[in-house]
N, CA, C, O and CB atoms as a CASP TS submission, in Angstrom:
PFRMAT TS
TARGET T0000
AUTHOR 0000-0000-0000
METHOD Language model
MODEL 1
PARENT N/A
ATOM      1  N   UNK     1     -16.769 -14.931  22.075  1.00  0.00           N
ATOM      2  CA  UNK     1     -16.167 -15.233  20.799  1.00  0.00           C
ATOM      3  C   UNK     1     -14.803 -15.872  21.028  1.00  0.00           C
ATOM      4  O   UNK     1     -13.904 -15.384  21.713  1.00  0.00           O
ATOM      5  CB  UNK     1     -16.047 -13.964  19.934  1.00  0.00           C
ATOM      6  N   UNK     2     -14.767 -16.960  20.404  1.00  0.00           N
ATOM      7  CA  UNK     2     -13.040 -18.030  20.737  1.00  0.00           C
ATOM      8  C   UNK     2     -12.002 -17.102  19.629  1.00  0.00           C
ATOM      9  O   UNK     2     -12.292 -16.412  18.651  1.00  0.00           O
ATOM     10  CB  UNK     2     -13.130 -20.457  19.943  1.00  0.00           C
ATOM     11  N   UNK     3     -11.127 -17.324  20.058  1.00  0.00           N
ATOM     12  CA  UNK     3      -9.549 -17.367  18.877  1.00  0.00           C
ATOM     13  C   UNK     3      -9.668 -17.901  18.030  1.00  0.00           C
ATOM     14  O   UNK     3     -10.295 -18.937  18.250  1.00  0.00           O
ATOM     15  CB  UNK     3      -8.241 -17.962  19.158  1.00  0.00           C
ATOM     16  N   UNK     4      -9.349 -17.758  16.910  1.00  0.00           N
ATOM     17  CA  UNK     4      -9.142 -18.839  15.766  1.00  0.00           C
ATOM     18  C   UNK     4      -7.955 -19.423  15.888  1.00  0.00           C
ATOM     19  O   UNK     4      -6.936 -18.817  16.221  1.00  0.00           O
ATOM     20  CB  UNK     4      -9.201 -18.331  14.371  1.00  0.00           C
ATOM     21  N   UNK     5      -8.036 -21.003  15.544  1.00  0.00           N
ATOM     22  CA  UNK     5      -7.442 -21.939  15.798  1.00  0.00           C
ATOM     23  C   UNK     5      -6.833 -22.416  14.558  1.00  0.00           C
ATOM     24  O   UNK     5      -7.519 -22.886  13.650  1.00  0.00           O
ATOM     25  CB  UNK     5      -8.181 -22.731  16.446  1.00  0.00           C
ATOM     26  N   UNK     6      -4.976 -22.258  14.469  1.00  0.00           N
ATOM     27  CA  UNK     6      -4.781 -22.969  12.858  1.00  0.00           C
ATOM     28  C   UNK     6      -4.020 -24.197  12.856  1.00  0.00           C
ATOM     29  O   UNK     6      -2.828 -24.198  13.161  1.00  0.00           O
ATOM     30  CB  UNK     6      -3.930 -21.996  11.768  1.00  0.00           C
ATOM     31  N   UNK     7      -4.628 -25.206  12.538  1.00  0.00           N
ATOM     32  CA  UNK     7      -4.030 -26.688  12.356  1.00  0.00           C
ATOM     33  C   UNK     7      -2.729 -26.858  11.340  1.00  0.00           C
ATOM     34  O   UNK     7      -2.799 -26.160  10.328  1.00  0.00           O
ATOM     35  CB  UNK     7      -5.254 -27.654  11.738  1.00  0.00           C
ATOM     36  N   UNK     8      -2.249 -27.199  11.395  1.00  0.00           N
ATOM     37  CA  UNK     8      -0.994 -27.417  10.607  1.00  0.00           C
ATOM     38  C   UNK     8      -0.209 -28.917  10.872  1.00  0.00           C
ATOM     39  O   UNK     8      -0.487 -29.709  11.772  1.00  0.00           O
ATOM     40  CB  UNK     8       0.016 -26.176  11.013  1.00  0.00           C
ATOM     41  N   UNK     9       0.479 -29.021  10.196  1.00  0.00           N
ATOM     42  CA  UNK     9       1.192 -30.642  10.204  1.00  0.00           C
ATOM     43  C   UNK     9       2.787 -30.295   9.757  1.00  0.00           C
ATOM     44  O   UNK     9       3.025 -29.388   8.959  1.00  0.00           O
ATOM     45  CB  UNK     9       0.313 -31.943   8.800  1.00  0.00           C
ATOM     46  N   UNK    10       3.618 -30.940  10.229  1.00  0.00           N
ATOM     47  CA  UNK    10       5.399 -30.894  10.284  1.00  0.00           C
ATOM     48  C   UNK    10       5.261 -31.676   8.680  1.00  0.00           C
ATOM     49  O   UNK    10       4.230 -32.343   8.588  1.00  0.00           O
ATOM     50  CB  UNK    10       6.502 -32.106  11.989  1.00  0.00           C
ATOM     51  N   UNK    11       6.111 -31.680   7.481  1.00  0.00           N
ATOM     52  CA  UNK    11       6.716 -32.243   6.659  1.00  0.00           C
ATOM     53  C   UNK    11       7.473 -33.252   7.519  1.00  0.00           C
ATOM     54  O   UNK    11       7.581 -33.471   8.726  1.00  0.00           O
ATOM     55  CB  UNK    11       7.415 -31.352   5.835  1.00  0.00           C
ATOM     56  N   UNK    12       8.018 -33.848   6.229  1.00  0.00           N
ATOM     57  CA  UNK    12       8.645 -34.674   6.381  1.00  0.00           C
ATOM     58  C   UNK    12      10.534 -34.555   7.041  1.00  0.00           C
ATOM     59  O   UNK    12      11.423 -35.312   7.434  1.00  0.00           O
ATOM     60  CB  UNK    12       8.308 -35.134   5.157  1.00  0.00           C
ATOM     61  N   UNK    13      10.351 -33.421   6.861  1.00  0.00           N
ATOM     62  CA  UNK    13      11.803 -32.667   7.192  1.00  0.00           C
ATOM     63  C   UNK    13      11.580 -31.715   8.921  1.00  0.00           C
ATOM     64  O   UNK    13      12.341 -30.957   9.523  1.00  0.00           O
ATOM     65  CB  UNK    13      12.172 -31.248   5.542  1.00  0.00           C
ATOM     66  N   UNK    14      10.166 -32.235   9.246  1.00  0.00           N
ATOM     67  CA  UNK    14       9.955 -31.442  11.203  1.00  0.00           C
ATOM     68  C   UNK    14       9.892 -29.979  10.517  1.00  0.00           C
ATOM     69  O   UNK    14      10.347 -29.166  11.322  1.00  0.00           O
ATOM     70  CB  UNK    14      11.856 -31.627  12.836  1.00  0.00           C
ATOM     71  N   UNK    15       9.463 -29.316   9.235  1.00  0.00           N
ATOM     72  CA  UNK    15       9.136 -27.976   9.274  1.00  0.00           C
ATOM     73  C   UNK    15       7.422 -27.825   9.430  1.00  0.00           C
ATOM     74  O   UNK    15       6.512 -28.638   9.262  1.00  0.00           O
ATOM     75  CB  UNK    15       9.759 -27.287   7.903  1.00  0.00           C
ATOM     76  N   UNK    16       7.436 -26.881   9.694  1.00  0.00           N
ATOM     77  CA  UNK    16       5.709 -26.577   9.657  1.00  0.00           C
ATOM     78  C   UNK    16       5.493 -25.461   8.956  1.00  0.00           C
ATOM     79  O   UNK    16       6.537 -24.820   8.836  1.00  0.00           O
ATOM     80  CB  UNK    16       4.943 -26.307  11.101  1.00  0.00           C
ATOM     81  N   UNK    17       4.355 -24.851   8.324  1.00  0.00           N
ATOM     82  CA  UNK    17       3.626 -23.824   7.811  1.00  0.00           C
ATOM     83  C   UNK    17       3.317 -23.385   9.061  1.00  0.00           C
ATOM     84  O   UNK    17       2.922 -23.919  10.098  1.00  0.00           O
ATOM     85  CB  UNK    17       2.501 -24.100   6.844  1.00  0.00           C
ATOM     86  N   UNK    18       3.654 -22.033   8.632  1.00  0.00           N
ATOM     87  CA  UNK    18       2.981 -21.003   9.706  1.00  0.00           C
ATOM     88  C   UNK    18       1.736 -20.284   8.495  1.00  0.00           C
ATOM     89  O   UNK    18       2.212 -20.133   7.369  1.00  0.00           O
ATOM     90  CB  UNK    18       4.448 -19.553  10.506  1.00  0.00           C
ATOM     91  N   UNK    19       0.728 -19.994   8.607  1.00  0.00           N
ATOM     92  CA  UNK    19      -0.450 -19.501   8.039  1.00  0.00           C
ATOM     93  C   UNK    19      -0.276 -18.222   7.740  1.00  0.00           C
ATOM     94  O   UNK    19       0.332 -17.505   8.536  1.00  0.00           O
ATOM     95  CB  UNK    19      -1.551 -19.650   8.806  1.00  0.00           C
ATOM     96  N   UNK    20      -0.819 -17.666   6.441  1.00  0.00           N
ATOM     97  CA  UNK    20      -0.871 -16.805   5.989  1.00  0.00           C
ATOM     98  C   UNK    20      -1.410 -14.925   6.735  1.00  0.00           C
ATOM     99  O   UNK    20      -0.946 -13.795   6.583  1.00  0.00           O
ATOM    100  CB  UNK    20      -1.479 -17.496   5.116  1.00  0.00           C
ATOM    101  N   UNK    21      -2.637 -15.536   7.561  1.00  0.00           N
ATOM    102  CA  UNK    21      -2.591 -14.434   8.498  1.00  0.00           C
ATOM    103  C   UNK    21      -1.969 -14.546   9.550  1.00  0.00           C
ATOM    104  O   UNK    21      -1.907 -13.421  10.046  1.00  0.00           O
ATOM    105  CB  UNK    21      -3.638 -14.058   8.863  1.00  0.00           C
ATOM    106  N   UNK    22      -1.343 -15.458  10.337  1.00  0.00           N
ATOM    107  CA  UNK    22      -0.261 -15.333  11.250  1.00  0.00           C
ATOM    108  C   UNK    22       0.801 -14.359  10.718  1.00  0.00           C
ATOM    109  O   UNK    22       0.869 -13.217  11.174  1.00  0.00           O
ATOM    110  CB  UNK    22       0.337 -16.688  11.519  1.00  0.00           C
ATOM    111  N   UNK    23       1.627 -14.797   9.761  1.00  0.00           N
ATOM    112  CA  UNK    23       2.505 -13.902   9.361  1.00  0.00           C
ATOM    113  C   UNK    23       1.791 -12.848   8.736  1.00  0.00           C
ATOM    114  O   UNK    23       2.668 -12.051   8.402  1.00  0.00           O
ATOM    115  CB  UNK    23       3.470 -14.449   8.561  1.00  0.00           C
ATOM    116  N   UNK    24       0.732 -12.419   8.405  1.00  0.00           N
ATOM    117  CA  UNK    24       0.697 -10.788   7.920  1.00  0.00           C
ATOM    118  C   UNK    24       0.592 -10.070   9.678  1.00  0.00           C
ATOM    119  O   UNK    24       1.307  -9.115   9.983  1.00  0.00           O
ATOM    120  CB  UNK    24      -1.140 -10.317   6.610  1.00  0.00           C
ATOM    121  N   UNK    25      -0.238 -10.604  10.527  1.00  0.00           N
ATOM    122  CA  UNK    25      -0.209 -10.117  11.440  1.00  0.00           C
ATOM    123  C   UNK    25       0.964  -9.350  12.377  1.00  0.00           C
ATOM    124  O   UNK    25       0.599  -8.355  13.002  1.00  0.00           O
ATOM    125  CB  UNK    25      -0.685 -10.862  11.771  1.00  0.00           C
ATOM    126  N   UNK    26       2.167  -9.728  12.473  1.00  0.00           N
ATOM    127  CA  UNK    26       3.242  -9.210  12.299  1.00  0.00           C
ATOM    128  C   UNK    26       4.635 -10.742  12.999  1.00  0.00           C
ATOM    129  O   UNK    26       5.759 -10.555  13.465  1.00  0.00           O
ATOM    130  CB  UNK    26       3.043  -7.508  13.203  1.00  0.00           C
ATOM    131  N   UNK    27       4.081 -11.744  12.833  1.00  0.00           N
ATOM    132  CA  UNK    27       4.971 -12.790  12.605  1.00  0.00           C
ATOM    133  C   UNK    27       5.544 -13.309  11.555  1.00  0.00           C
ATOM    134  O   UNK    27       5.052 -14.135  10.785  1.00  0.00           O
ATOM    135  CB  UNK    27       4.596 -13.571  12.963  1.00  0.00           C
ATOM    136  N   UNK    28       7.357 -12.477  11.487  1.00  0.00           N
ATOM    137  CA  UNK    28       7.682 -12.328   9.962  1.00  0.00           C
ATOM    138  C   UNK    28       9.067 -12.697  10.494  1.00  0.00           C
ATOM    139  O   UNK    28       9.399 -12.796  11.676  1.00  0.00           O
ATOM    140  CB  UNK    28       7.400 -10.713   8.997  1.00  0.00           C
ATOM    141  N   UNK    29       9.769 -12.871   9.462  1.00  0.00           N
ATOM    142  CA  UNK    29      11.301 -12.571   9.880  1.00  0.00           C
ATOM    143  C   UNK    29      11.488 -13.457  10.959  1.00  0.00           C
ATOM    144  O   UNK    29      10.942 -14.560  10.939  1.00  0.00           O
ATOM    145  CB  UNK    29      11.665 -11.006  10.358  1.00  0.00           C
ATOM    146  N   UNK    30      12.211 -13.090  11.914  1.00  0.00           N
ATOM    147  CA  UNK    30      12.653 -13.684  12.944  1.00  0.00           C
ATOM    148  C   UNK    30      11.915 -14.088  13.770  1.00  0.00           C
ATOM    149  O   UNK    30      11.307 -13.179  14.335  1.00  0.00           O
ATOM    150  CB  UNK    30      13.347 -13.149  13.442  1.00  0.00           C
ATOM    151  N   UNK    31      11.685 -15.079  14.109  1.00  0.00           N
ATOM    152  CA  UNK    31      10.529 -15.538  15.371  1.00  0.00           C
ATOM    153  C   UNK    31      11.436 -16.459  16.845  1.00  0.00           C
ATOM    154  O   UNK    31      12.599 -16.862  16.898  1.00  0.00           O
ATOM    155  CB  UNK    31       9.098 -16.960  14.428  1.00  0.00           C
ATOM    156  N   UNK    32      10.816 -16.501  17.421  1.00  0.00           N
ATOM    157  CA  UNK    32      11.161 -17.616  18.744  1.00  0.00           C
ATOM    158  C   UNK    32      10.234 -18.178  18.972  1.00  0.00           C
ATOM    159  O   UNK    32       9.046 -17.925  18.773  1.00  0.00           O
ATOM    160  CB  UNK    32      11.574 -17.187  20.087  1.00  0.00           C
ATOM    161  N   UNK    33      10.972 -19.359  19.615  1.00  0.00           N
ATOM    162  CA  UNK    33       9.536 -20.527  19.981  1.00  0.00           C
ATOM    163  C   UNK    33      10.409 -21.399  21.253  1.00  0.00           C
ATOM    164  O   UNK    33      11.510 -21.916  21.442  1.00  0.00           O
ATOM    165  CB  UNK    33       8.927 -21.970  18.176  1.00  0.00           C
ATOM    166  N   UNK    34       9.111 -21.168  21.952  1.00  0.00           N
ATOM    167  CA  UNK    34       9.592 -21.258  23.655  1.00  0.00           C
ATOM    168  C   UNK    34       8.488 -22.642  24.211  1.00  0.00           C
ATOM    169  O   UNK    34       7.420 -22.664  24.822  1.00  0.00           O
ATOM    170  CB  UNK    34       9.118 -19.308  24.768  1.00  0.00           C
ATOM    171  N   UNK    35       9.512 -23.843  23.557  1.00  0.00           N
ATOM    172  CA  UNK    35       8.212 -25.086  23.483  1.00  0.00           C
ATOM    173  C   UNK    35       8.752 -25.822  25.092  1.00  0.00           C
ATOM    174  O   UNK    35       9.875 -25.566  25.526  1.00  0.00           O
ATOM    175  CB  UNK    35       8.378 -26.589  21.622  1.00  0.00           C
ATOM    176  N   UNK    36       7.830 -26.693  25.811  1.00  0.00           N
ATOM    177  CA  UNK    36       7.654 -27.793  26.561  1.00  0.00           C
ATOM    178  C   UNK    36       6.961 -28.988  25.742  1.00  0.00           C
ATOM    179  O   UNK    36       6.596 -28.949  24.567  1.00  0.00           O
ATOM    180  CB  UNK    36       6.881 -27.385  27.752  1.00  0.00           C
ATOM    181  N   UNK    37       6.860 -30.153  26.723  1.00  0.00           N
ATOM    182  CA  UNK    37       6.636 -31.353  26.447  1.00  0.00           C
ATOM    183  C   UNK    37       5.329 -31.072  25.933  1.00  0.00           C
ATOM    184  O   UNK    37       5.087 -32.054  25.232  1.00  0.00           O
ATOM    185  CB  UNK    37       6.811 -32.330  27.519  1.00  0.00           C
ATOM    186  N   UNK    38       4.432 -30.365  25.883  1.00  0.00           N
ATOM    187  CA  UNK    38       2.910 -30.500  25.300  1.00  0.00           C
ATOM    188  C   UNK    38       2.667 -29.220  24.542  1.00  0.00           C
ATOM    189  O   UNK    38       1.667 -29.177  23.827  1.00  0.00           O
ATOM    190  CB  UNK    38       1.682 -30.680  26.535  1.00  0.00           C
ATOM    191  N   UNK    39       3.445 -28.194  24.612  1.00  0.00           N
ATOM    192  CA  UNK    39       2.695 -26.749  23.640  1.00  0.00           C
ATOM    193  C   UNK    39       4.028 -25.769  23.747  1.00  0.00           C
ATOM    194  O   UNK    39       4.892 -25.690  24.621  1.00  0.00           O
ATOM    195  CB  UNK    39       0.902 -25.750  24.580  1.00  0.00           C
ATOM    196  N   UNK    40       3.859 -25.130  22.630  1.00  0.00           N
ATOM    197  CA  UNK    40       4.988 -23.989  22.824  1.00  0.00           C
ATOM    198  C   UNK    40       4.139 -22.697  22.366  1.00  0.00           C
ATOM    199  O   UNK    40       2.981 -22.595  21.961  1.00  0.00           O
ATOM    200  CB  UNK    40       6.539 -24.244  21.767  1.00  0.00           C
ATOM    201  N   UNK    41       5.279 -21.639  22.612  1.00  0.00           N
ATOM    202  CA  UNK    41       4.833 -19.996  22.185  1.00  0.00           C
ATOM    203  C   UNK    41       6.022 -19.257  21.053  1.00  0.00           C
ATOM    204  O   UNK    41       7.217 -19.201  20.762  1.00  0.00           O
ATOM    205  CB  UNK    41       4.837 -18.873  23.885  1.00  0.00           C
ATOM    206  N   UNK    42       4.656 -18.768  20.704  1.00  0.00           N
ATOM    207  CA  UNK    42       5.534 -18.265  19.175  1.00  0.00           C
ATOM    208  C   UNK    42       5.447 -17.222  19.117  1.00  0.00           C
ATOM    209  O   UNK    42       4.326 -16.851  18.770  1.00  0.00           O
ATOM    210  CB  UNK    42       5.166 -18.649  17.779  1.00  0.00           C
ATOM    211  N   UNK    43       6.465 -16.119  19.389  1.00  0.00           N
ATOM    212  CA  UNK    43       6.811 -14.644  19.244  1.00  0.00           C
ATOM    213  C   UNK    43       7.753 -13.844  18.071  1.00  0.00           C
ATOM    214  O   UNK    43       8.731 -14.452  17.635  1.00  0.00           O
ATOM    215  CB  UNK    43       7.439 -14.396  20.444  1.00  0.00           C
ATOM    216  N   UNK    44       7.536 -12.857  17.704  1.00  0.00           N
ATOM    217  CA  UNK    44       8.337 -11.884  16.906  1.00  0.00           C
ATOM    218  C   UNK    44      10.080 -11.968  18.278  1.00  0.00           C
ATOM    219  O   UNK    44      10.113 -11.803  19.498  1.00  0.00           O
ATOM    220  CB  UNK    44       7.110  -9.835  16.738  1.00  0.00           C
ATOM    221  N   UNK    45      10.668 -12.133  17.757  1.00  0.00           N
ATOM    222  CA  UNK    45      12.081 -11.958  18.074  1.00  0.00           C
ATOM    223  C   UNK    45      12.203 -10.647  18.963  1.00  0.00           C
ATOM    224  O   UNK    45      11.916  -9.562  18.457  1.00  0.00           O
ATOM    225  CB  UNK    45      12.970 -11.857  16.707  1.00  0.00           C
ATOM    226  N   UNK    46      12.575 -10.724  20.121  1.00  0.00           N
ATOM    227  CA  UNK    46      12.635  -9.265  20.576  1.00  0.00           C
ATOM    228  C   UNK    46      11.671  -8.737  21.157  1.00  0.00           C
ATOM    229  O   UNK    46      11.815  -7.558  21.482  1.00  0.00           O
ATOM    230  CB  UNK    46      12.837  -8.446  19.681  1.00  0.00           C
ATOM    231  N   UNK    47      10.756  -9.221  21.386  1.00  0.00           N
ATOM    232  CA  UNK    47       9.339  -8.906  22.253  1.00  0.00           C
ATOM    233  C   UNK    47       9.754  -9.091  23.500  1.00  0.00           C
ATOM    234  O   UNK    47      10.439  -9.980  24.005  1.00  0.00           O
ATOM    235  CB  UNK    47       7.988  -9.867  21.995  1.00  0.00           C
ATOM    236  N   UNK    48       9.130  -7.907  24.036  1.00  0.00           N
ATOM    237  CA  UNK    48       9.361  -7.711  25.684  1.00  0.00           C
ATOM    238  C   UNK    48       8.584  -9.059  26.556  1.00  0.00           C
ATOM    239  O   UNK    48       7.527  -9.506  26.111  1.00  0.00           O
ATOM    240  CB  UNK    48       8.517  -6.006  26.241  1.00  0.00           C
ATOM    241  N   UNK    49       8.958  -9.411  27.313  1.00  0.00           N
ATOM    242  CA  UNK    49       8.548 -10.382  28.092  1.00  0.00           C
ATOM    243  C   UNK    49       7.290 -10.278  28.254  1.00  0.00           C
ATOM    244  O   UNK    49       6.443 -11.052  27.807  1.00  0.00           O
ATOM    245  CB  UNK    49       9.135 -10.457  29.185  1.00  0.00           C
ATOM    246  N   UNK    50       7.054  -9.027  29.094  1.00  0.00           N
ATOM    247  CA  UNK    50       5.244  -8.401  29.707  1.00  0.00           C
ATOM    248  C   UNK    50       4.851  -8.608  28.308  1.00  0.00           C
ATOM    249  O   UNK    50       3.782  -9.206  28.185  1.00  0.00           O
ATOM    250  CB  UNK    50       4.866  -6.317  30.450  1.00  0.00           C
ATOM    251  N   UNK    51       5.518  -8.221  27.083  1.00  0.00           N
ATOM    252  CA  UNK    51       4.126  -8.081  26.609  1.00  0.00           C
ATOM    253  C   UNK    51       3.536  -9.778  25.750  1.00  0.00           C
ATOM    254  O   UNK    51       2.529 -10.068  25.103  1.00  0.00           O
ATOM    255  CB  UNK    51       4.193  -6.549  25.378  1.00  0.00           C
ATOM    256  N   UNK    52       4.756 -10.557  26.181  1.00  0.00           N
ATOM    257  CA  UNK    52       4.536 -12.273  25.603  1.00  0.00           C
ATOM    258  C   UNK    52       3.402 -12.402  26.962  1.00  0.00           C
ATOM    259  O   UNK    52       2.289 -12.699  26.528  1.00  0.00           O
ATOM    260  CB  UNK    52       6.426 -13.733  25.657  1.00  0.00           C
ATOM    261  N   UNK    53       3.419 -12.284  28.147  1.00  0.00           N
ATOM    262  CA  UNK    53       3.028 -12.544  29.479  1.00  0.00           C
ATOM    263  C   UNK    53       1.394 -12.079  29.123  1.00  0.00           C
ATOM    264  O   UNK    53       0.465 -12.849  29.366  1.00  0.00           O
ATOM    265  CB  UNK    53       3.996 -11.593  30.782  1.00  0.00           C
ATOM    266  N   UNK    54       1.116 -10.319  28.336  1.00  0.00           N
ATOM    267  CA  UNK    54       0.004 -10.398  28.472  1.00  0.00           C
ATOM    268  C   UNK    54      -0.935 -10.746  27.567  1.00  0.00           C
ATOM    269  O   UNK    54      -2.161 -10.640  27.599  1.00  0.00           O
ATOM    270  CB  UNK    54      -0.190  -9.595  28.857  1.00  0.00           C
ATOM    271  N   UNK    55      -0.152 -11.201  26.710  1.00  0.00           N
ATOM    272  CA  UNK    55      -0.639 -11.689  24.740  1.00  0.00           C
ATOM    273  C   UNK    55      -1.205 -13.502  25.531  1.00  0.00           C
ATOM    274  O   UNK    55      -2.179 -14.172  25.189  1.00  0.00           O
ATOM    275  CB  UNK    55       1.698 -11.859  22.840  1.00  0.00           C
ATOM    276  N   UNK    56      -0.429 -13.743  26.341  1.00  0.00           N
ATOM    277  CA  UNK    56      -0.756 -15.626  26.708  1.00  0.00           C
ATOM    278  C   UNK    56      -1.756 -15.614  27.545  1.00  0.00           C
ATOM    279  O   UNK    56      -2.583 -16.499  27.327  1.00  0.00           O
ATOM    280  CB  UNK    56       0.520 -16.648  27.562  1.00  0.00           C
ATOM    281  N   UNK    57      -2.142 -14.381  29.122  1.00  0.00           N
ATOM    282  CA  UNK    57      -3.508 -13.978  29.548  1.00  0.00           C
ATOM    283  C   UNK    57      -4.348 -14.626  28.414  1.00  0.00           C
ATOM    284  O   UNK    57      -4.707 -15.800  28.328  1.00  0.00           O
ATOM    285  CB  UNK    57      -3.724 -12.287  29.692  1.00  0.00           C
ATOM    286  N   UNK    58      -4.585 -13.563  27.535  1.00  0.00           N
ATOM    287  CA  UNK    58      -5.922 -14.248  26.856  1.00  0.00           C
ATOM    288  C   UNK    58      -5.717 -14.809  26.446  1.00  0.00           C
ATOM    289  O   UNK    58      -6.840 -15.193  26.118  1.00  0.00           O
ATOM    290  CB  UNK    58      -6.735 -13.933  26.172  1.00  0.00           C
ATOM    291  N   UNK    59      -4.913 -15.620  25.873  1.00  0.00           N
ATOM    292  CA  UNK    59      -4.555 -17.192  25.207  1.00  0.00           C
ATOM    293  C   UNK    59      -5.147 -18.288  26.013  1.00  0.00           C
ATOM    294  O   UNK    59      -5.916 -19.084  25.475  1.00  0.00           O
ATOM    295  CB  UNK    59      -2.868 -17.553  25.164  1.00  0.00           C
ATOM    296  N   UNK    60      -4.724 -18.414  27.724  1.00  0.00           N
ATOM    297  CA  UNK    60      -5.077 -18.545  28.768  1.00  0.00           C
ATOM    298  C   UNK    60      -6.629 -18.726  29.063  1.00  0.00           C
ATOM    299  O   UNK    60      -7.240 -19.778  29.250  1.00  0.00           O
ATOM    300  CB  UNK    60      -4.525 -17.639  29.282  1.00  0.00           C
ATOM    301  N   UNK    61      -6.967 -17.796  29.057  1.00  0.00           N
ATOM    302  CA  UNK    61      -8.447 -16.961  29.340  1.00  0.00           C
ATOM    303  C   UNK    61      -9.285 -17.849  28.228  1.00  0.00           C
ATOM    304  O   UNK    61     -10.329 -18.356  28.636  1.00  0.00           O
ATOM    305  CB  UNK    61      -8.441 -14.911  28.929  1.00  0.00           C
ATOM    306  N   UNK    62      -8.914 -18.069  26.887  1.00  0.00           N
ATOM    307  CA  UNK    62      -9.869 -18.431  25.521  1.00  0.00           C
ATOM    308  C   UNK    62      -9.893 -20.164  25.987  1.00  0.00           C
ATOM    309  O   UNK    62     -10.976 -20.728  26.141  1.00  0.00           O
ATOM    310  CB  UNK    62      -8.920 -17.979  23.534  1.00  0.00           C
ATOM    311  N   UNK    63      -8.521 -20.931  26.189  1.00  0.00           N
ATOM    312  CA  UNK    63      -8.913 -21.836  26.790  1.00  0.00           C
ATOM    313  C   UNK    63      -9.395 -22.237  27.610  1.00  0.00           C
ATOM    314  O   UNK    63     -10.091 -23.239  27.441  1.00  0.00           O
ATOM    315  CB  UNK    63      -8.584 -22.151  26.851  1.00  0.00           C
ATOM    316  N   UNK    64      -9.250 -21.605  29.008  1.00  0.00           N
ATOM    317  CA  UNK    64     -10.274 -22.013  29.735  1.00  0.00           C
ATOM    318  C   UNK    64     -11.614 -22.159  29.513  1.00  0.00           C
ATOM    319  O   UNK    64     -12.166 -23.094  30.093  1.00  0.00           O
ATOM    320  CB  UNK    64     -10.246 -21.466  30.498  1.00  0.00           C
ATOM    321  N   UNK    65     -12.409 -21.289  28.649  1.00  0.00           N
ATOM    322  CA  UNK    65     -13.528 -20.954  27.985  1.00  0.00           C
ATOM    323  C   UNK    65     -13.915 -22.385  27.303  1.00  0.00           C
ATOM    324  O   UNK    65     -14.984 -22.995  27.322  1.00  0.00           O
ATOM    325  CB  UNK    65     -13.267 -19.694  26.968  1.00  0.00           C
ATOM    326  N   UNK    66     -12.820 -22.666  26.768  1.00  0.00           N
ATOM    327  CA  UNK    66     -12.881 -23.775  25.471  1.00  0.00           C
ATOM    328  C   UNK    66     -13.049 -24.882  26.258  1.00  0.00           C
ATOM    329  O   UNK    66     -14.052 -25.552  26.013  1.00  0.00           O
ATOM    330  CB  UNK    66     -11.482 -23.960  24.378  1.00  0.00           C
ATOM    331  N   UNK    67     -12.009 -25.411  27.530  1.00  0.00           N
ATOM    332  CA  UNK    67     -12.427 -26.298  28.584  1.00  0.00           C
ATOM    333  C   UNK    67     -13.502 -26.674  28.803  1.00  0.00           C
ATOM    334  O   UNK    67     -13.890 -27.836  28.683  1.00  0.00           O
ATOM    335  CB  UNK    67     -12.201 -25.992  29.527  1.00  0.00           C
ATOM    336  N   UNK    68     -14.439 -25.290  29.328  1.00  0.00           N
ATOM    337  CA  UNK    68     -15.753 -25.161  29.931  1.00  0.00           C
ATOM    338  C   UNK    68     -16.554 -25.789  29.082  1.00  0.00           C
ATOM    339  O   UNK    68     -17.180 -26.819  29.333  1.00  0.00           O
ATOM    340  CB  UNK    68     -16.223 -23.816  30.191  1.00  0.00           C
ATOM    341  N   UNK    69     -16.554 -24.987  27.723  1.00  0.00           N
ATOM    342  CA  UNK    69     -17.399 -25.738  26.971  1.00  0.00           C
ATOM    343  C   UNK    69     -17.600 -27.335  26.591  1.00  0.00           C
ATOM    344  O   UNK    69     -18.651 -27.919  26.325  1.00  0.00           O
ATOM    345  CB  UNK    69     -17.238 -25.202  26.051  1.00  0.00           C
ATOM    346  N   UNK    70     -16.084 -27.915  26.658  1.00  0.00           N
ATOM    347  CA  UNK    70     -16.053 -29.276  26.398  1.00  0.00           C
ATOM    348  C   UNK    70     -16.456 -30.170  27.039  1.00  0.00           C
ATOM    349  O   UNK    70     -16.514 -31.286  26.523  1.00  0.00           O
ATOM    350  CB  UNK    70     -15.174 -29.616  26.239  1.00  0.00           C
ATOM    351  N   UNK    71     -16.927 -29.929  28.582  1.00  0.00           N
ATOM    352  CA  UNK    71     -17.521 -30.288  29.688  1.00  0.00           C
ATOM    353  C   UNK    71     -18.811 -30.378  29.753  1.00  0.00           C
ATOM    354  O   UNK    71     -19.508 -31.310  30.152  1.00  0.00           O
ATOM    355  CB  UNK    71     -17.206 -29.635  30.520  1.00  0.00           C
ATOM    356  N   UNK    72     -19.174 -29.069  29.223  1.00  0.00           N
ATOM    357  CA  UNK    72     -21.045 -28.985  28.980  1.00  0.00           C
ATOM    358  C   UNK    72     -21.383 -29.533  27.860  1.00  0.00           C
ATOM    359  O   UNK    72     -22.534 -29.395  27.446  1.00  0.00           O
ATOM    360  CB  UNK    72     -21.793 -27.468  28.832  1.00  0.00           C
ATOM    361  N   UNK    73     -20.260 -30.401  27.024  1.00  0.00           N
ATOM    362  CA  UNK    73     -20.599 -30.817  25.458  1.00  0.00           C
ATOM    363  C   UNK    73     -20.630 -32.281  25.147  1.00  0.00           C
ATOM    364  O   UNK    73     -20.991 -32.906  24.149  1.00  0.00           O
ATOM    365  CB  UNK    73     -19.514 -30.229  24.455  1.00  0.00           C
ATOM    366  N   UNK    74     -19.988 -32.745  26.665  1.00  0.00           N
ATOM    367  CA  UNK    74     -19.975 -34.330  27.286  1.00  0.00           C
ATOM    368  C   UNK    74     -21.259 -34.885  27.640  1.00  0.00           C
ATOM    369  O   UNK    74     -21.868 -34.338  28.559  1.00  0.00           O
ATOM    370  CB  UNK    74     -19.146 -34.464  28.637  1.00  0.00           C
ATOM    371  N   UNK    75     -21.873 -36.087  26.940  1.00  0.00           N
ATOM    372  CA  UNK    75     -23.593 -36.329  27.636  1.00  0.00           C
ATOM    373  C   UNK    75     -22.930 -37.252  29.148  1.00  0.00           C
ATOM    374  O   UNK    75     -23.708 -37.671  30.005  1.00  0.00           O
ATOM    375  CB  UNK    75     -25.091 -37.750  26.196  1.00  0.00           C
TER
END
């Protein structure tokens, strides 16, 4: 079973929507975002490192999955 995946688009002002179950989930209030040239990570403010480290494992883990599949989905 994959992650659910939420698309979103920047306004015109570079803000974005964050999705409605993202934030009930407990992304509220204060967040951080820890971006590079191709993807960033989005945490509750104050989250222990290990536990950003083991939340991105399966983040990690779902893409590779998703990789695989895109390979076997190529004729």
């Amino acid at each position: 079973m994959e992650m659910v995946t939420f698309k979103t688009k920047m306004d015109s002002t570079g803000r974005i929507y964050i999705a409605r179950p993202i934030r009930e989930s407990g992304l509220v209030n204060s967040i951080e975002i820890l971006p590079n040239a191709k993807a960033a990570v989005i945490y509750r403010a104050g989250t222990k490192i290990s536990d950003i480290l083991a939340s991105l494992e399966i983040i990690v883990a779902d893409l590779k999955h998703r990789a695989k599949q895109e390979v076997k989905q190529k004729p």
